[in-house]
C-alpha positions in Angstrom: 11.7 26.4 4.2 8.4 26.5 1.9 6.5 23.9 4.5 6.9 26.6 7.0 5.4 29.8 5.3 2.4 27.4 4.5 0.0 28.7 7.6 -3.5 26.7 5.9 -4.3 23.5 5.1 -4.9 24.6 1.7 -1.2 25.9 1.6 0.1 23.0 2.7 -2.3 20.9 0.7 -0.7 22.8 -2.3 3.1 22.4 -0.8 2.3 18.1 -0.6 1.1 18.4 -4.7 4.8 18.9 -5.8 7.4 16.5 -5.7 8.6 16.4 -2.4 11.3 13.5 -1.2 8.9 10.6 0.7 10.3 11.3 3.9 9.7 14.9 3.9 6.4 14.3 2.2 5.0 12.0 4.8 6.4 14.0 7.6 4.6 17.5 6.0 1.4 15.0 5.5 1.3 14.1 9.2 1.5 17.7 10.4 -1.4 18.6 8.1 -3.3 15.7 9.4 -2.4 16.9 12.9 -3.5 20.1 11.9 -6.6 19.6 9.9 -7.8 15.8 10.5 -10.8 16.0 8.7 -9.3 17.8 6.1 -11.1 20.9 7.1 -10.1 24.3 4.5 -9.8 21.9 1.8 -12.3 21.4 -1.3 -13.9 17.9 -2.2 -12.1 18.1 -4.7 -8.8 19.0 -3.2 -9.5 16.2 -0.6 -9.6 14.2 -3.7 -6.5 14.8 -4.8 -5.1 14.9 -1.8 -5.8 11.3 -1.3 -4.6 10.7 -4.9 -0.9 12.2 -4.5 -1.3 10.0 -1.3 -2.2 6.9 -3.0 0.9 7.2 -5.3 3.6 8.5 -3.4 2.8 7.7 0.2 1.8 4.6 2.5 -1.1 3.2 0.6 -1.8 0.7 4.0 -1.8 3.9 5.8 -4.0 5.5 3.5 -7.0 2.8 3.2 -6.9 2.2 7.1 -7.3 6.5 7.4 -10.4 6.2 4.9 -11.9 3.3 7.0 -11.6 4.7 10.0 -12.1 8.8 9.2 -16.0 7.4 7.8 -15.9 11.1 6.6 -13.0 10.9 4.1 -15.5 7.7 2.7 -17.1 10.4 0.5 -13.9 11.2 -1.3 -12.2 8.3 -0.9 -14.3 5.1 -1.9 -12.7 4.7 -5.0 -9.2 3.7 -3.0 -11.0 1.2 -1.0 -13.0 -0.6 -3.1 -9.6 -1.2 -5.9 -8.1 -2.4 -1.8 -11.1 -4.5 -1.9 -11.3 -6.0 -5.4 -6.7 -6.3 -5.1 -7.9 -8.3 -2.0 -10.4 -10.6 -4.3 -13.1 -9.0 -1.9 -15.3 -8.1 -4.9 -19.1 -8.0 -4.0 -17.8 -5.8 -1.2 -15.7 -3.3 -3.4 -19.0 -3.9 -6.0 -21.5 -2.9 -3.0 -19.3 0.4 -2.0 -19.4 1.4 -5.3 -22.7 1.0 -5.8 -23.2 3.0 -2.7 -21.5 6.0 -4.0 -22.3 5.9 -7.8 -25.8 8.0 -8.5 -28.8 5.4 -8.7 -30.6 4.6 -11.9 -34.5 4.2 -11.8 -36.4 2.3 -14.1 -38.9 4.0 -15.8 -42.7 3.4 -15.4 -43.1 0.4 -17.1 -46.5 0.3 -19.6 -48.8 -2.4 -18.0 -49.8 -2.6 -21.2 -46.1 -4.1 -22.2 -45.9 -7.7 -22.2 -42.4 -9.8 -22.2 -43.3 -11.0 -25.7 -44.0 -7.9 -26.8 -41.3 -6.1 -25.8 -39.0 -8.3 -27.3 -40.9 -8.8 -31.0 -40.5 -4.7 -30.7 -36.7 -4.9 -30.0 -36.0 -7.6 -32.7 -37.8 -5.2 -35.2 -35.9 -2.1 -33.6 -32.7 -3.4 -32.8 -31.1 0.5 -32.6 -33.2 1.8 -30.3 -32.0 1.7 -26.8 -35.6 3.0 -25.4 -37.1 -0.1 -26.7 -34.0 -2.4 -25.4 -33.9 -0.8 -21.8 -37.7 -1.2 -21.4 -36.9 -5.1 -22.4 -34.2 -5.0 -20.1 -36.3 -3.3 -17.2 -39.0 -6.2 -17.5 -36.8 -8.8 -18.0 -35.2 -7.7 -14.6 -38.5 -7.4 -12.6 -39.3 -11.1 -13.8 -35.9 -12.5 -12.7 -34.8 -13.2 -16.4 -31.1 -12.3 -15.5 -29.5 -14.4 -18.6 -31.9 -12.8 -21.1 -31.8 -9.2 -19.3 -27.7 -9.8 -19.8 -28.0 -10.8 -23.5 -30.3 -7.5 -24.1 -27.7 -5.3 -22.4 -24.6 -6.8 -24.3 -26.6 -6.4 -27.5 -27.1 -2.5 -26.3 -23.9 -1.9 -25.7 -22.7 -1.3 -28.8 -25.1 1.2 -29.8 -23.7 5.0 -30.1 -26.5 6.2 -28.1 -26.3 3.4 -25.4 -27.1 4.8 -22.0 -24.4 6.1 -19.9 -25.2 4.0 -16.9 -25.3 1.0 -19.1 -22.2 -0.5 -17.3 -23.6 0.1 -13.8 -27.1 -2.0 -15.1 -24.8 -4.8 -16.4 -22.9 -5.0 -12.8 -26.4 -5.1 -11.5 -27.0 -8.1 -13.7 -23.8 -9.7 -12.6 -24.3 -8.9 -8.9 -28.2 -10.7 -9.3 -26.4 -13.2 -11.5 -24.0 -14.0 -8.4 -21.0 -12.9 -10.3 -19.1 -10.3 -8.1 -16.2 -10.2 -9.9 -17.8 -9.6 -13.6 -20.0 -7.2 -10.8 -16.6 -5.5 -10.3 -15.4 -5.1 -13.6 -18.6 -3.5 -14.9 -18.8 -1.0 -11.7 -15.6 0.0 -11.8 -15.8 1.3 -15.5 -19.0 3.1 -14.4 -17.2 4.8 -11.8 -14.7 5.7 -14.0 -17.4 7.7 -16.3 -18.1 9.8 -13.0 
């Protein structure tokens, strides 16, 4: 009797939010869908939702074949398919979705000054400082030094006032590395900080 005083999406968006048998709950999905398939009326944040009450009470097959094919619901949605991905050991694709979504860190201007040696005589003397270990890191990724670039970010990580996007730079390292699946792992807990 509630489904059918909801007129919106939004109502009904709010109606599918409470527990609702799974029957009834993917029936009342389908006419919103029917109504509203791009989700118009609904907030990206609503949409988000949406897709997250989906994921956990409805047809998660269903769900991840809507998100492929609606490339519009990809905005809200990429987090759902790239754990499908990584569940289906596909990992530098759910690593390169990710990455696709996730806001992208630039490397500062690096001083030409700045020489590999240097850099690193300056970071063992100021281990604390994460300018001085990301500018290592930076240089150490232009010249291909993936192993050492690595070593400097696991030594950062530990710092208090390591960067925020730390774990997406170590997936980067991973991903150049070849390592998808370590890729994965580091990705998906920078999503997670989003």
């Amino acid at each position: 009797d509630v489904w059918d005083l909801a007129f919106t999406p939004h109502q009904k968006f709010l109606f599918l939010r409470r527990m609702v048998p799974p029957d009834e709950w993917n029936e009342c999905l389908r006419e919103l869908l029917a109504q509203s398939p791009n989700l118009e009326g609904l907030g990206p944040a609503e949409k988000e939702e949406l897709l997250q009450i989906w994921h956990s009470r409805g047809n998660r097959d269903q769900l991840i074949n809507e998100i492929q094919r609606r490339t519009t619901w990809q905005e809200f949605g990429w987090r759902f398919l790239a754990e499908d991905l990584a569940a289906k050991s596909q990992f530098k694709e759910a690593y390169e979705l990710v990455m696709k979504w996730l806001p992208q860190t630039t490397p500062p201007n690096l001083s030409p000054n700045s020489d590999l040696d240097s850099l690193e005589r300056s970071f063992v003397f100021s281990p604390t400082d994460p300018r001085t270990g990301m500018e290592l890191y930076w240089t150490q990724m232009k010249l291909g030094l993936y192993e050492e670039a690595l070593v400097t970010l696991k030594k950062l990580e530990g710092l208090p006032q390591a960067p925020t996007y730390l774990p997406q730079e170590l997936a980067a390292v991973y991903a150049a590395m070849g390592d998808y699946r370590q890729a994965w792992e580091s990705v998906r807990k920078a999503a997670q900080n989003l």
